[in-house]
C-alpha positions as CSV (number, residue, x, y, z in Angstrom):
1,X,0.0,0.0,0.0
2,X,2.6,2.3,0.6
3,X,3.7,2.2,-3.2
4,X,0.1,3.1,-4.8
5,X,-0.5,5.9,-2.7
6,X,2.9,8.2,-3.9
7,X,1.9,6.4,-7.8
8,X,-1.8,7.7,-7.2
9,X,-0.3,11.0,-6.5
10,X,1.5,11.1,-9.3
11,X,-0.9,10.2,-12.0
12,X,-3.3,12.9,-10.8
13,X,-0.6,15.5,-10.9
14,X,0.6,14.2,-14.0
15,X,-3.3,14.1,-15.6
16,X,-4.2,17.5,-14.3
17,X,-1.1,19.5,-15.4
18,X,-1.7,17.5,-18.7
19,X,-5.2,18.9,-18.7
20,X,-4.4,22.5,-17.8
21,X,-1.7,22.5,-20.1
22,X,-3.8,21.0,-23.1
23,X,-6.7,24.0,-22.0
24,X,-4.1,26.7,-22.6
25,X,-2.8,25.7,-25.7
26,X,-6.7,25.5,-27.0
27,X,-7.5,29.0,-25.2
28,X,-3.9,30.3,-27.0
29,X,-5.6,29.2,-30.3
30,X,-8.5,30.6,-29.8
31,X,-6.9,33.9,-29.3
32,X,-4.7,33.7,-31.8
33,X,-7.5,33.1,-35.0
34,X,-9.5,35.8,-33.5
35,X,-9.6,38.1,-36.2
36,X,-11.7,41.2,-36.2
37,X,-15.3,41.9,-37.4
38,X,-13.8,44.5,-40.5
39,X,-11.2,41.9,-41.4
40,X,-13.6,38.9,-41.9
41,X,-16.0,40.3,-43.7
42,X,-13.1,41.8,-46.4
43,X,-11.8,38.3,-46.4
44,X,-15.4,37.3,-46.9
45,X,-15.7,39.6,-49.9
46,X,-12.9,39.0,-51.5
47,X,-13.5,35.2,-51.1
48,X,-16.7,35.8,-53.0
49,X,-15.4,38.0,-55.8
50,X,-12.3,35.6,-56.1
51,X,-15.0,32.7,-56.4
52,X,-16.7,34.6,-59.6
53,X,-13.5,35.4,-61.4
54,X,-12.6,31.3,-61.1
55,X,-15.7,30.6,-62.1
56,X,-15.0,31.9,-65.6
57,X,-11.6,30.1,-65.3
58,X,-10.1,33.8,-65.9
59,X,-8.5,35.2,-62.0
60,X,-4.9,37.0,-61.9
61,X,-2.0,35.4,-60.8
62,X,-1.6,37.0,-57.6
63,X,-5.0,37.6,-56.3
64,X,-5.5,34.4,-54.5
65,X,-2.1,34.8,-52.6
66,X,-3.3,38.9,-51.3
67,X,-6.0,36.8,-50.0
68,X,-3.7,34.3,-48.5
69,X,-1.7,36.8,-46.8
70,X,-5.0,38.8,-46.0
71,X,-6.0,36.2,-43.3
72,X,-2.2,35.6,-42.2
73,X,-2.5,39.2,-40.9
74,X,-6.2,39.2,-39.8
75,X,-5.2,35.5,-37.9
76,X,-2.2,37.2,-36.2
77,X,-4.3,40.6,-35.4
78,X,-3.0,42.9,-38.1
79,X,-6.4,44.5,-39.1
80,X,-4.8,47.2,-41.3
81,X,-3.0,45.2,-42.9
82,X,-5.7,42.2,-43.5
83,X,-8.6,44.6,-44.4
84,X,-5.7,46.4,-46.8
85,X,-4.6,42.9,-48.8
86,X,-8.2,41.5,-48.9
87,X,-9.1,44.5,-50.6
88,X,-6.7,44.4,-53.5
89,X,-7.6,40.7,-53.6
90,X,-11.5,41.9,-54.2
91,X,-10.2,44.8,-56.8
92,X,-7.7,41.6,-58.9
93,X,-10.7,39.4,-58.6
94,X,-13.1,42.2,-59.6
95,X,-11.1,43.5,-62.9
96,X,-10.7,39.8,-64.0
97,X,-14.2,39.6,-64.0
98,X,-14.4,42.8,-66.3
99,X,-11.3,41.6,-68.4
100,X,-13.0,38.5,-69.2
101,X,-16.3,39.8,-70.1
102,X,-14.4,42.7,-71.9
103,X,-12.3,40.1,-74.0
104,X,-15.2,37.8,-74.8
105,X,-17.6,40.7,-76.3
106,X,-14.5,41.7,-78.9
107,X,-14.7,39.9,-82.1
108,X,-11.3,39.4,-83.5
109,X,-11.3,38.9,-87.4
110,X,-8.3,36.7,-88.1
């Protein structure tokens, strides 16, 4: 008897420091993917416009990577910079649009 006790002890310290530990790493996370209200909804936005410009197979090279970055900097707090990338994302995504339609109403006589 003398063995389980100290063994006893140790399993509960070792399961609640386990827990407490595995509570702040999820609370840490939480945190750190809070992104503000302005942020997500340009990230929302641009999402949608980059969505339309795909659809017609016709998007800029760069425009889903400002959108990348965009919710790199809204994830680690950077609203500024988050609101500034998704919105050159939505402007790329937007002129495709207007590109493609603008290059399927020309009729080219070769």
């Amino acid at each position: 008897m003398k063995i389980r006790l100290p063994v006893k002890l140790l399993t509960v310290a070792l399961l609640s420091s386990a827990l407490s530990i595995g509570c702040a790493a999820r609370q840490a996370k939480e945190s750190a993917t809070m992104a503000s209200p302005e942020a997500t909804a340009a990230i929302i936005a641009a999402g949608a416009a980059i969505k339309k410009a795909k659809a017609n197979d016709w998007i800029w090279r760069d425009t889903e990577d400002f959108l990348k970055q965009a919710q790199a900097a809204a994830d680690k707090g950077d609203t500024a910079t988050a609101v500034k990338l998704a919105n050159k994302a939505k402007f790329q995504a937007e002129a495709a649009v207007i590109q493609y339609n603008h290059e399927m109403s020309i009729t080219r006589g070769f």
